[in-house]
C-alpha positions in Angstrom: 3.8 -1.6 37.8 2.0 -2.6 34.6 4.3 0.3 32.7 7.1 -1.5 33.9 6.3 -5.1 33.6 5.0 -4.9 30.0 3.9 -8.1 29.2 2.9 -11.5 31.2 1.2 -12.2 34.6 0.9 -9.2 37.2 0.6 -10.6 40.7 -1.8 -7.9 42.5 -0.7 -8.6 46.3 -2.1 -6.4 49.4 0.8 -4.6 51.5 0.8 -6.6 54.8 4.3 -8.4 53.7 5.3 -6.5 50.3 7.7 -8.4 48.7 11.1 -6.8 47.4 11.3 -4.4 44.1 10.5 -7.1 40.9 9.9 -9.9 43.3 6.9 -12.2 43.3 4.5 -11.9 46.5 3.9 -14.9 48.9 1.2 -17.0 47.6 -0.6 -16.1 51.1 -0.1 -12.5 50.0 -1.7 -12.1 46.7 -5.2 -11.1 46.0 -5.0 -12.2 42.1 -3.5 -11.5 38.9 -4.2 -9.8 35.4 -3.0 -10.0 32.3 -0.7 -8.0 30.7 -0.3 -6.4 27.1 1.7 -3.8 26.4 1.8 -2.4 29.7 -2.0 -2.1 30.0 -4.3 -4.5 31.8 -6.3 -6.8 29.0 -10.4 -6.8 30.6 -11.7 -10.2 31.8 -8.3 -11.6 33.2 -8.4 -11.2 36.6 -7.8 -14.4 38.1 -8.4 -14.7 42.1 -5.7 -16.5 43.8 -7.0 -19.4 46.0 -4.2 -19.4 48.3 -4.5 -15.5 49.2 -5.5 -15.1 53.0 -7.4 -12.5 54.7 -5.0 -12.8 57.9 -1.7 -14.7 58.1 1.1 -14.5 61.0 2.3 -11.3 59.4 -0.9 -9.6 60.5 -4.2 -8.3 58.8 -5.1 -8.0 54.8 -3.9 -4.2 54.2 -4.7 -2.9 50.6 -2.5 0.1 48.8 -4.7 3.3 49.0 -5.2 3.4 45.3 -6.9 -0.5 45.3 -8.8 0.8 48.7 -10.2 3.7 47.4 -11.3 1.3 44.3 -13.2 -1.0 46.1 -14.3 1.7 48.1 -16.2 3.1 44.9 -17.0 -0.2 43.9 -18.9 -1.0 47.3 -20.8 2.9 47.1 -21.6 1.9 43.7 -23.4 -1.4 44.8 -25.3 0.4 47.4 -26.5 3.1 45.2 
């Protein structure tokens, strides 16, 4: 996505409700967002999204596999 987009705001949202191709998530539905520079993500952007919620009426948080298996290595990391 951060190919595609380029430059600006990228709006990291889990996959309970994915919104359509381009669109911009539910407020409810993203996690946070980065900062964008020629397609590559710029290091101390990330900006948490007070309105994200861990469960809403369209179910449970579910995370992509790629940002699971991060924070999956980031948790085994902490407990090392």
């Amino acid at each position: 996505m951060a190919q595609w987009q380029k430059q600006g705001w990228l709006h990291v949202g889990d996959e309970r409700h994915p919104a359509p191709w381009g669109r911009i998530p539910r407020p409810e539905d993203i996690i946070g967002s980065v900062l964008l520079e020629n397609g590559e993500i710029q290091a101390g952007t990330y900006q948490a999204m007070p309105a994200y919620r861990l469960v809403t009426n369209k179910g449970l948080m579910k995370l992509s596999k790629p940002l699971e298996e991060c924070l999956v290595d980031a948790a085994k990391a902490k407990m090392k």
